[in-house]
N, C-alpha and C positions, 0 to 999 in steps of 0.2 A: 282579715286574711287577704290577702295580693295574690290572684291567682293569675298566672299564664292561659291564654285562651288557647285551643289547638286548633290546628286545623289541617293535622296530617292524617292520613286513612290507613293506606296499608303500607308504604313504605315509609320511609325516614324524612325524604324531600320528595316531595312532589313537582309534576311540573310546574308552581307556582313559585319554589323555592330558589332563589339565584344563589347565596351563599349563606355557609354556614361560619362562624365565629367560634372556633374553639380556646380552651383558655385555659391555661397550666400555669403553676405557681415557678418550678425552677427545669434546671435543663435537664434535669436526669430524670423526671417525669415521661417527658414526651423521648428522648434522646430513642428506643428502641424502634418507637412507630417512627418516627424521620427520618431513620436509615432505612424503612421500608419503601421510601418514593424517591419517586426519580426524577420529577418535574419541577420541582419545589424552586422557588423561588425568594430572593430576601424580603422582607417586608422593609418595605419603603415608606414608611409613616415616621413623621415627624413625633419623637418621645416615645416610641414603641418600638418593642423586640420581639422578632418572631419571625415566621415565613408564610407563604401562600403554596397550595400546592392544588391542584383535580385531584379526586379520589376517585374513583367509581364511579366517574361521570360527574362529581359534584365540586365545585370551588369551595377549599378551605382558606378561611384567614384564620394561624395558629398565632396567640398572641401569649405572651410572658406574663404575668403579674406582678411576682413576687412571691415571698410569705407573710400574711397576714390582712385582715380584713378593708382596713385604710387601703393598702396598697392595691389589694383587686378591686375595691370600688373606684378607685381614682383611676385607674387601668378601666378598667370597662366605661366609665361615663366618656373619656376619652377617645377611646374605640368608636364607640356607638356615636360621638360627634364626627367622628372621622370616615367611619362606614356606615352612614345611615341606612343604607340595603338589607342591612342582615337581616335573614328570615329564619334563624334559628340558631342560638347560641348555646354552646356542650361546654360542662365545665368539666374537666379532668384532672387525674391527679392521684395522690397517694392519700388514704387517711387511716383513723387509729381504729381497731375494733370497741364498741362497747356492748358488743353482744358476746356471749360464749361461746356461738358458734361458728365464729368467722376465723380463719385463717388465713395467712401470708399469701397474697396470690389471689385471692376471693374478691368477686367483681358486687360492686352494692351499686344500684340503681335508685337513687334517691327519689322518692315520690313528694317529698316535703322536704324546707331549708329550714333550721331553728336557730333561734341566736340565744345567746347570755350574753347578759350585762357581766358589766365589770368585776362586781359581787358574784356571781356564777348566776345568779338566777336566772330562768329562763323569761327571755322580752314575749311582750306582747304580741311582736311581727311576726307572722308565719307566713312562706312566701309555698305554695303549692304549685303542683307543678300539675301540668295540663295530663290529661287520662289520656288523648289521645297519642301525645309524645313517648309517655312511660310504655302505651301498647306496640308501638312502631321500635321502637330502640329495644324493648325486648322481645320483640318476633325476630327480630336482625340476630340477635343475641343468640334466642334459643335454633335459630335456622343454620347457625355456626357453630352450633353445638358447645356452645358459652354457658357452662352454670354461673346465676345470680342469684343475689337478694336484693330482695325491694323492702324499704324502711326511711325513716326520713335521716336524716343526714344533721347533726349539731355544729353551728358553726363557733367555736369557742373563741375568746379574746387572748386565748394562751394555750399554751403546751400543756395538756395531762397528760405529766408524767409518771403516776404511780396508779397500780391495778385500781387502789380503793379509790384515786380520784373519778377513773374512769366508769368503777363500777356504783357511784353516786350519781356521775352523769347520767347514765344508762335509766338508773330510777328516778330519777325526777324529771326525765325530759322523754323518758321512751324510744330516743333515737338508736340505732342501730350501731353506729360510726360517726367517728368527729373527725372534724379537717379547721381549717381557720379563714377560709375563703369562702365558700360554697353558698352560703348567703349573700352574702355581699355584694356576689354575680349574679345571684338570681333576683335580687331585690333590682340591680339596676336594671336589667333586662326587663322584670316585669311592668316597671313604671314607664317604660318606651315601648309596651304590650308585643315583646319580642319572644315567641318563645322557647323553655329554657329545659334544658335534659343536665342531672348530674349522671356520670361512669364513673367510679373511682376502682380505688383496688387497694385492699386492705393491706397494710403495711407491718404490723404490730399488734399482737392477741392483746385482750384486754387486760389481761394480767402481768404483759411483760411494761419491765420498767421502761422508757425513755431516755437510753443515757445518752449525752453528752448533747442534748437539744441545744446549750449554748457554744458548741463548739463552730456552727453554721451562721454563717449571714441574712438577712432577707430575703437573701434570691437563691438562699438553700446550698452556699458556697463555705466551705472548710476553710473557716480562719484560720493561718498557721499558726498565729501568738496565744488565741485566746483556745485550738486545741491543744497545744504543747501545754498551757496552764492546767488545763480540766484533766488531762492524762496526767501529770505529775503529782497530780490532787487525788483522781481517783484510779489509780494503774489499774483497778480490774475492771473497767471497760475496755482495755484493751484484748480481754477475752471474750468480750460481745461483740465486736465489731465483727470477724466471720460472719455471724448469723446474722446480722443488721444488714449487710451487704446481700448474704441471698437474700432474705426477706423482699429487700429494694430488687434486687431481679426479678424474684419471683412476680413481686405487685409490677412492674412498668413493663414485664411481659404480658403480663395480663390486660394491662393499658392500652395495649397495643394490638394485640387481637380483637380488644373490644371495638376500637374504634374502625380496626380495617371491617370487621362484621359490620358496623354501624355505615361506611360509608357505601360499602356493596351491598347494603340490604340483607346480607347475612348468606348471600350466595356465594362468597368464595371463605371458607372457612379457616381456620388459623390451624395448620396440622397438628402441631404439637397440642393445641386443646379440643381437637375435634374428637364428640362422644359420637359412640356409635350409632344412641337413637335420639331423639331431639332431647333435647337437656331438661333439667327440673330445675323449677326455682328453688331456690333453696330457703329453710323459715329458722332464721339465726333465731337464737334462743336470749 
């Protein structure tokens, strides 16, 4: 097991902290938190995409990955040769439920990364995430009036598309929610002993299909030829797309609250999800 060591107390970054490294697969991820700042700046690294912005007194470098496991560990090894500084790396982003009680919108705070091999089995590597970081990112959390769940996080080799795939994943690996990155960035991270926080935000019940996964590119971009094909192949995804779209609102809103929570230490709260008394973690089933 690869474990992240901590070394934060009560807030997120401490005054030891210079910057933080966040990291999102495509643009419609981040796209809601980025129209929240105003200072943001291009990222000027040589092979990378993304911006630099202060939050709440803190420097972010937001960095692009892609979709898929290859492509965020080539992205972060790259990063981290390029910003050796980083004192704390967030990985963000949208993933799939594999619990029952997560819905569209629902923030998962990953305590653990798990991988599958190619075969689905689950690998040997478990990359853990430091207690001290899961405590600080969720006091911000719950201080914003943010409901989470904590669980580990599966990082799969491919798309589960169908309930039963998902609901096999759920039993053999325990994890809560899949994505296809989220190991990948914490393995790299912990080998440079960086430490590493997942926020995600649930995308899709475990029960709902995945349609038209191949109509997207790696960077999570709508090919016109290869959606004109899968739409003329299956016309009744074309009555899922509504809900696929809130769904995607619903989760990169939630993305976005979490992280302004995260960057203010939870003191300025996101209106639209502000409860009225400090929030409850929530225990996906």
């Amino acid at each position: 097991m690869v474990s992240s060591s901590g070394r934060c107390g009560k807030s997120v970054q401490n005054e030891t902290t210079r910057l933080i490294v966040l990291f999102y697969a495509f643009a419609r991820e981040i796209a809601p938190f980025k129209r929240r700042l105003r200072n943001r700046a291009p990222l000027a690294l040589d092979g990378l995409h993304g911006f630099r912005a202060e939050i709440g007194g803190k420097k972010f470098t937001v960095v692009g990955h892609g979709i898929g496991r290859s492509r965020a560990s080539e992205t972060a090894r790259r990063t981290f040769d390029l910003i050796p500084d980083a004192e704390l790396v967030i990985g963000t982003g949208v993933v799939g439920a594999l619990s029952s009680g997560l819905r569209p919108g629902d923030l998962v705070l990953g305590d653990r990364a798990l991988t599958t091999q190619a075969d689905g089995q689950v690998a040997e590597q478990v990359t853990a995430v430091g207690d001290a970081h899961i405590g600080a990112v969720g006091r911000a959390l719950g201080l914003a009036g943010l409901a989470y769940s904590t669980g580990a996080i599966l990082t799969s080799h491919r798309v589960l598309v169908t309930g039963a795939e998902k609901r096999r994943a759920k039993e053999s690996t325990g994890a809560i929610a899949v994505d296809m990155e989220t190991a990948a960035i914490a393995a790299e991270a912990a080998a440079r002993g960086i430490p590493f926080v997942a926020i995600r935000a649930v995308l899709d019940e475990v029960d709902d299909e995945i349609a038209g996964a191949a109509m997207a590119d790696r960077d999570g971009n709508v090919r016109p030829l290869a959606a004109t094909s899968y739409l003329l192949r299956n016309p009744a995804t074309m009555l899922k797309l509504p809900r696929m779209i809130r769904n995607l609102r619903r989760a990169t809103s939630a993305i976005a609250d979490a992280l302004t929570a995260i960057a203010h230490d939870g003191e300025l709260a996101a209106p639209s999800r502000r409860a009225r008394g400090p929030a409850e973690r929530k225990r996906p089933r």
